[in-house]
mmCIF file of the C-alpha atoms, coordinates in Angstrom:
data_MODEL
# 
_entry.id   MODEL 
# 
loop_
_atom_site.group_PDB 
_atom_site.id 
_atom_site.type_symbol 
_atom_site.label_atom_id 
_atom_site.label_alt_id 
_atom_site.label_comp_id 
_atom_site.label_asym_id 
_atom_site.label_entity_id 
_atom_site.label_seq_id 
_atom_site.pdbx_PDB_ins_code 
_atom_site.Cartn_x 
_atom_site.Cartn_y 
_atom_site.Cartn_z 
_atom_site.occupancy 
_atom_site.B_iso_or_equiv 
_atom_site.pdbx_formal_charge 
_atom_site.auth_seq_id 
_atom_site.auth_comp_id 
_atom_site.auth_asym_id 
_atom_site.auth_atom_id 
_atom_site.pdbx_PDB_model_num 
ATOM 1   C CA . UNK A 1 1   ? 181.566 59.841 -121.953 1.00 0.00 ? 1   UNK A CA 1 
ATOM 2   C CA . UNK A 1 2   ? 183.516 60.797 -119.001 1.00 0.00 ? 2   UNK A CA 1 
ATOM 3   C CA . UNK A 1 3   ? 181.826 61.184 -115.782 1.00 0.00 ? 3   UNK A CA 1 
ATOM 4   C CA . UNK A 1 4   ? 181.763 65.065 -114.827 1.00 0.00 ? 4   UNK A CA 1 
ATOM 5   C CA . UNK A 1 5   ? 179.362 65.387 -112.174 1.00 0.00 ? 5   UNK A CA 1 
ATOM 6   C CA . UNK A 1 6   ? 177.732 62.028 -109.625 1.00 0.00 ? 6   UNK A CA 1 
ATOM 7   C CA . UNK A 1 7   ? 174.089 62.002 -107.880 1.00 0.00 ? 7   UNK A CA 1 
ATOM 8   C CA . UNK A 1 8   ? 173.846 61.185 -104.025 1.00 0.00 ? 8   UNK A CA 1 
ATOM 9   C CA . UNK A 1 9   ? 171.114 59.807 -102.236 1.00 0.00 ? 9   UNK A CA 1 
ATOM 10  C CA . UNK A 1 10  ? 170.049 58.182 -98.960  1.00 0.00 ? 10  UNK A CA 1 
ATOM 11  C CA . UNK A 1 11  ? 166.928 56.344 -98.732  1.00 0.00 ? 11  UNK A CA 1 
ATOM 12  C CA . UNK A 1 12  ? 165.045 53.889 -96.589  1.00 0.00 ? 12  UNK A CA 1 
ATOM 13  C CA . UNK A 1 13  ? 165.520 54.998 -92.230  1.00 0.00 ? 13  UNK A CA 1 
ATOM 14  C CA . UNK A 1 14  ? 167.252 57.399 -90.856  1.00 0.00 ? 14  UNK A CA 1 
ATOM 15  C CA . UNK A 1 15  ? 170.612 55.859 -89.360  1.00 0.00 ? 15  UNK A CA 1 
ATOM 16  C CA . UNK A 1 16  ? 173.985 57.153 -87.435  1.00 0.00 ? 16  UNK A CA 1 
ATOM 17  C CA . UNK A 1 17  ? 176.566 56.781 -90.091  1.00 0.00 ? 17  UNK A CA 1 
ATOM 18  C CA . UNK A 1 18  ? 174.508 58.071 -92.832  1.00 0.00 ? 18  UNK A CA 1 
ATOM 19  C CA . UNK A 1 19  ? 176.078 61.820 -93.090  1.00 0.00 ? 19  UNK A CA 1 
ATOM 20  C CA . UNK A 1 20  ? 179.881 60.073 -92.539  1.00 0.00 ? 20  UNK A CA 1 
ATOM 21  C CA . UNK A 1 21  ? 179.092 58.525 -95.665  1.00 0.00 ? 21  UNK A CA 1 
ATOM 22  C CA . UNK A 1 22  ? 177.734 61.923 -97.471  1.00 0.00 ? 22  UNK A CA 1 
ATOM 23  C CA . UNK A 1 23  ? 180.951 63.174 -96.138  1.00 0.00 ? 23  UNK A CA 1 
ATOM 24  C CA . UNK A 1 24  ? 183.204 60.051 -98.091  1.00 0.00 ? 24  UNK A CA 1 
ATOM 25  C CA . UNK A 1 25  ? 181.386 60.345 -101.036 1.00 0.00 ? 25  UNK A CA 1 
ATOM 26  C CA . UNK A 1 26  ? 181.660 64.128 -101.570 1.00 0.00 ? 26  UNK A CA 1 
ATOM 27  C CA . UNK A 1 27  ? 185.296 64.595 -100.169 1.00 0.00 ? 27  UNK A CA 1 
ATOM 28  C CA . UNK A 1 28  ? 186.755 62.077 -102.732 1.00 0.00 ? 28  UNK A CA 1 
ATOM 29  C CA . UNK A 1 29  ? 184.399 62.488 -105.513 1.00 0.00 ? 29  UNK A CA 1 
ATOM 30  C CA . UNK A 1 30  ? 186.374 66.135 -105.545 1.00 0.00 ? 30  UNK A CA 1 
ATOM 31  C CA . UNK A 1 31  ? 189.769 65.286 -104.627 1.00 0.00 ? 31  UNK A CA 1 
ATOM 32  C CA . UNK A 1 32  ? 190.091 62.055 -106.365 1.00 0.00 ? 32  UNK A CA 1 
ATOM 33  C CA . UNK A 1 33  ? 188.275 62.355 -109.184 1.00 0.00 ? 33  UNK A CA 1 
ATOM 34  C CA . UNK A 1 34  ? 187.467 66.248 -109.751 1.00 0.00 ? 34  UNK A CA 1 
ATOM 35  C CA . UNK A 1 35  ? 184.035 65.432 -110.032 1.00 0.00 ? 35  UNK A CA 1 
ATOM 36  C CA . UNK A 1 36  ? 180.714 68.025 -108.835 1.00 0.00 ? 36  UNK A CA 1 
ATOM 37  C CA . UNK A 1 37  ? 177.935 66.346 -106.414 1.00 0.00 ? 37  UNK A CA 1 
ATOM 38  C CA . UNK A 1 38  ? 174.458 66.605 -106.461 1.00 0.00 ? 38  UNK A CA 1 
ATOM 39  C CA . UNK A 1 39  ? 172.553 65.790 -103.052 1.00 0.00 ? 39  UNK A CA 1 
ATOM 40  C CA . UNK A 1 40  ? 169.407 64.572 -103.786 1.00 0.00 ? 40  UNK A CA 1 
ATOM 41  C CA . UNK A 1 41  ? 167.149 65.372 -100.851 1.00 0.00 ? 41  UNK A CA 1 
ATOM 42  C CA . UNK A 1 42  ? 164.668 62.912 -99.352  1.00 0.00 ? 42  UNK A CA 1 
ATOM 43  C CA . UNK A 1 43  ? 166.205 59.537 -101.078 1.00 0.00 ? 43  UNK A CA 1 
ATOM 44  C CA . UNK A 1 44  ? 163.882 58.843 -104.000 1.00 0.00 ? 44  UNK A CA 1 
ATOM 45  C CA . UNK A 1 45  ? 160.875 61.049 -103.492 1.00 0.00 ? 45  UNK A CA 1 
ATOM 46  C CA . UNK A 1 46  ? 163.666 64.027 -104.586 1.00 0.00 ? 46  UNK A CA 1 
ATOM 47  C CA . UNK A 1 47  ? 164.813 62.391 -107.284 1.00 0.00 ? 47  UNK A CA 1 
ATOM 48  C CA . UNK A 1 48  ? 161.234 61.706 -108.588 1.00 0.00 ? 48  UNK A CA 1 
ATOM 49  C CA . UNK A 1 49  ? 159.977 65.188 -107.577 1.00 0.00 ? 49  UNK A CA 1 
ATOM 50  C CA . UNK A 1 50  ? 163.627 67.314 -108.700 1.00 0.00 ? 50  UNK A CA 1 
ATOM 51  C CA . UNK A 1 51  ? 164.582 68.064 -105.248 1.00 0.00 ? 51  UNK A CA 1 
ATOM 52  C CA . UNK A 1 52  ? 168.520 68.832 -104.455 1.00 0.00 ? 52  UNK A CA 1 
ATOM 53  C CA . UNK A 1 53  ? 171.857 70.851 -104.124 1.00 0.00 ? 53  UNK A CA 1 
ATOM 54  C CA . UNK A 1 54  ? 175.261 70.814 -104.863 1.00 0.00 ? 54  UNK A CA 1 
ATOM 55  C CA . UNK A 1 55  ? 177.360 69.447 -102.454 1.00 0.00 ? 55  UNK A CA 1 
ATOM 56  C CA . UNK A 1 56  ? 180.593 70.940 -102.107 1.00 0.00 ? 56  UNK A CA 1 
ATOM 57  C CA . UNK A 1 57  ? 183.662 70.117 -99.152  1.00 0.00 ? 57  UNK A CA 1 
ATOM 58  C CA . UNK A 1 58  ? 182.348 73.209 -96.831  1.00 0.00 ? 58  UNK A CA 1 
ATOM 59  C CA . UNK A 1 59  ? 178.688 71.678 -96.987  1.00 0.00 ? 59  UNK A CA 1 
ATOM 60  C CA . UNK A 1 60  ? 179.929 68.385 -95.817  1.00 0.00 ? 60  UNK A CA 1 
ATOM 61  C CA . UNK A 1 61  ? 182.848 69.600 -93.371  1.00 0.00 ? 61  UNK A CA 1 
ATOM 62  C CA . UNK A 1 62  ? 182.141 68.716 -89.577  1.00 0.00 ? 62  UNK A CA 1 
ATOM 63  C CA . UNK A 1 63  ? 179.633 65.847 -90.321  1.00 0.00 ? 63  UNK A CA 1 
ATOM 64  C CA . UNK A 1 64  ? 181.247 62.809 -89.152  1.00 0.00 ? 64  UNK A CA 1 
ATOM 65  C CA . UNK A 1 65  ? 179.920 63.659 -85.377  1.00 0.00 ? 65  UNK A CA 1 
ATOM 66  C CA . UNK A 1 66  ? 176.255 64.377 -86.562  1.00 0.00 ? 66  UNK A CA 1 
ATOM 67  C CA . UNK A 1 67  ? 173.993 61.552 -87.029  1.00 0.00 ? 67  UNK A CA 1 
ATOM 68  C CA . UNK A 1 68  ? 171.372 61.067 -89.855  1.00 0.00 ? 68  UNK A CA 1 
ATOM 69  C CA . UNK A 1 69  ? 171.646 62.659 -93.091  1.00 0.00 ? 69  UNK A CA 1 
ATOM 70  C CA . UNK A 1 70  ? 171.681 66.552 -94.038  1.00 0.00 ? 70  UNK A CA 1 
ATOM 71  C CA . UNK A 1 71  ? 170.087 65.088 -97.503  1.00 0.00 ? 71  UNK A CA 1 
ATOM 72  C CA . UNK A 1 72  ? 166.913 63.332 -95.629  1.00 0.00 ? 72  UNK A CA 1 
ATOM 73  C CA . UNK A 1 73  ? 165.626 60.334 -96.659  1.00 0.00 ? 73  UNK A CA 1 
ATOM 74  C CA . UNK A 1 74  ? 162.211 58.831 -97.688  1.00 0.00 ? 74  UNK A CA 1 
ATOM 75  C CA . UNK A 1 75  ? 161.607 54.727 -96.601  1.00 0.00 ? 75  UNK A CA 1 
ATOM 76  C CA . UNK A 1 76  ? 158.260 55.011 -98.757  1.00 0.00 ? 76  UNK A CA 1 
ATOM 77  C CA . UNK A 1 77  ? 159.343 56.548 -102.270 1.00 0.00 ? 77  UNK A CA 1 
ATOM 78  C CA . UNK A 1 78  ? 160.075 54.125 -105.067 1.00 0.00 ? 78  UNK A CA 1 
ATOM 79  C CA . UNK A 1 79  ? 159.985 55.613 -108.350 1.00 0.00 ? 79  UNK A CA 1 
ATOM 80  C CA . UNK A 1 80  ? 158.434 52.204 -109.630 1.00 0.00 ? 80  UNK A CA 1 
ATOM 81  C CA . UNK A 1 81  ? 155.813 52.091 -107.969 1.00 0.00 ? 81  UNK A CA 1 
ATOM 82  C CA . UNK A 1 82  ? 155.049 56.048 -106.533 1.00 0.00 ? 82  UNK A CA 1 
ATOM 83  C CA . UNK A 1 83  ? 152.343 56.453 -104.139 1.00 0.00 ? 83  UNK A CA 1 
ATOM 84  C CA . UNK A 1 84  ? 150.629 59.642 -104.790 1.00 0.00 ? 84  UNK A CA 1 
ATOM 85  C CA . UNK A 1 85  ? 147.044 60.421 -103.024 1.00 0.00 ? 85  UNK A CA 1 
ATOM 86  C CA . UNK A 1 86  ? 143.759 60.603 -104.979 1.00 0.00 ? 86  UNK A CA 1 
ATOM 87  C CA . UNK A 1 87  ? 141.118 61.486 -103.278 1.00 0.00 ? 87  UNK A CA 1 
ATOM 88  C CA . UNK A 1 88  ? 141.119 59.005 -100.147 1.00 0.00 ? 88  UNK A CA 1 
ATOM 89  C CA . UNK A 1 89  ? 143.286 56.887 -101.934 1.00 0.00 ? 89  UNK A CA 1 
ATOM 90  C CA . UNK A 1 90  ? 146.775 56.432 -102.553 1.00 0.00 ? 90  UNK A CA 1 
ATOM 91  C CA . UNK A 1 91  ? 147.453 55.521 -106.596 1.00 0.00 ? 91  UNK A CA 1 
ATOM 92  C CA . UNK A 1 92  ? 151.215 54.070 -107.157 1.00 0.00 ? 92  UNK A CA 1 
ATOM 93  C CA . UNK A 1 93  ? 152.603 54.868 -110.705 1.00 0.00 ? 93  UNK A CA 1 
ATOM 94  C CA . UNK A 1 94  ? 155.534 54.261 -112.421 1.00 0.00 ? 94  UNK A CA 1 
ATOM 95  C CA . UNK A 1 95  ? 157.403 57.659 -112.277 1.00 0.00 ? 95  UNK A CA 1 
ATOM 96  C CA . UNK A 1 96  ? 160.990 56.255 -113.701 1.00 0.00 ? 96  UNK A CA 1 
ATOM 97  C CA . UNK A 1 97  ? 160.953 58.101 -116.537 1.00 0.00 ? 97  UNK A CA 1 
ATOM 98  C CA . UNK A 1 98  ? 160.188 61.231 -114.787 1.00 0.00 ? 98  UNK A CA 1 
ATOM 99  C CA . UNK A 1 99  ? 163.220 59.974 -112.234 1.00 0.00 ? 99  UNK A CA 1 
ATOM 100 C CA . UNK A 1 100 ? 165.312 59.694 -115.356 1.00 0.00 ? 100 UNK A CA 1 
ATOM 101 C CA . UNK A 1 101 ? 164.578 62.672 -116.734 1.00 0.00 ? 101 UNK A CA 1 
ATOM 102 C CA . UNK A 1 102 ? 166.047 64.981 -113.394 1.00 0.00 ? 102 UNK A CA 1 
ATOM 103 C CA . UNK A 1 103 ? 168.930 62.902 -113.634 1.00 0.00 ? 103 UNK A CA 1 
ATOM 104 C CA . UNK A 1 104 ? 169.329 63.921 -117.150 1.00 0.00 ? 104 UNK A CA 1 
ATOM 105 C CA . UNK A 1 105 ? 168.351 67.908 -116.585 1.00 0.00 ? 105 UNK A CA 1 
ATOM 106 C CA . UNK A 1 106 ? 170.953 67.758 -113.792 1.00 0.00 ? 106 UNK A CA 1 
ATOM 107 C CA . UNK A 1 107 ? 173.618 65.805 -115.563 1.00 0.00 ? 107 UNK A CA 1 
ATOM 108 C CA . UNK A 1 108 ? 174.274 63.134 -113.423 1.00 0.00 ? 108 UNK A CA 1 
ATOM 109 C CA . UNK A 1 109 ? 177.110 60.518 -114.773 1.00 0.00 ? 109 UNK A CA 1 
ATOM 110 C CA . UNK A 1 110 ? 176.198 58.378 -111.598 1.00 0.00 ? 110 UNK A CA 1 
ATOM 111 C CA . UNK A 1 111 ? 173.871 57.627 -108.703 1.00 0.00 ? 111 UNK A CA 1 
ATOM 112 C CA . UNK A 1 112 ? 175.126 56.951 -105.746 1.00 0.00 ? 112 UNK A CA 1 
ATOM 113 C CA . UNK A 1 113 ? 172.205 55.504 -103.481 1.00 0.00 ? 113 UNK A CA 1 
ATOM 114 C CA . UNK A 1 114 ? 173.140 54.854 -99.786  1.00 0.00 ? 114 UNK A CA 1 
ATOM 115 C CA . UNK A 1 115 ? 170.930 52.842 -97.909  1.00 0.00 ? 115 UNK A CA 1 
ATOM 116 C CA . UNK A 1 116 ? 169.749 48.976 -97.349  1.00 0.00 ? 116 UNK A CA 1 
ATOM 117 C CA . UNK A 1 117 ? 168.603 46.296 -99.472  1.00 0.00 ? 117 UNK A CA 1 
ATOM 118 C CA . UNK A 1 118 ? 165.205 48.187 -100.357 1.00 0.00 ? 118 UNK A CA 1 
ATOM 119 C CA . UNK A 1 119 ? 167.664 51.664 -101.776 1.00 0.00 ? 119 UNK A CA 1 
ATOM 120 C CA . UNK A 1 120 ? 169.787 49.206 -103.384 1.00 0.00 ? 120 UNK A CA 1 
ATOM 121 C CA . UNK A 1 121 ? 167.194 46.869 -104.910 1.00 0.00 ? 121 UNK A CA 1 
ATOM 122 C CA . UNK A 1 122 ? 165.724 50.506 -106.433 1.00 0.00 ? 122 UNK A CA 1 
ATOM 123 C CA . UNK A 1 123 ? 168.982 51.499 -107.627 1.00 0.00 ? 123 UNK A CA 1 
ATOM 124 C CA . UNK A 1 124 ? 169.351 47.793 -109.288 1.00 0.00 ? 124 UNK A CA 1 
# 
């Protein structure tokens, strides 16, 4: 199956170059490829809870002076292991499947998670 449309996400801390990135990502995802992208908002706590937007050229034009990320990020989530409160206590579940499952209702061919060894070690 061909890829159509790719998921982007930034997890883990807030950093300078993260929106220049966005900005790669989404520019040549459409002109190279002709693909749609899906911003994923807050890293993996929006992929877990179906947080996003589409991400077209106009939504990513002037970032590369602007620090951070337009998508926000999330250095806690991890769909593996989801801390969610009970009570006065936090609970972590495995909420994979329910990860999957947004990245099926929004038709994701790929993931693209930007971030450092934690994001990536997720993503693995």
């Amino acid at each position: 199956m061909a890829i159509k449309k790719i998921g982007v996400l930034t997890g883990g801390g807030d950093c300078p170059g993260l929106n220049a990135v966005i900005r790669a990502v989404v520019k040549t995802a459409i002109s190279e490829y002709g693909w749609e992208v899906w911003g994923i908002h807050d890293g993996y706590e929006g992929l877990v809870e179906g947080r996003g937007c589409t991400l077209d050229s106009s939504s990513v034009s002037g970032l590369l002076s602007i620090g951070g990320t337009i998508l926000g990020t999330s250095n806690t989530a991890n769909p593996f292991e989801y801390a969610s409160a009970v009570g006065k206590r936090l609970v972590k579940k495995d909420l994979s499947a329910q990860a999957l499952a947004w990245v099926r209702k929004w038709r994701l061919g790929a993931l693209v998670a930007i971030g450092g060894d934690g994001t990536l070690s997720i993503a693995r």
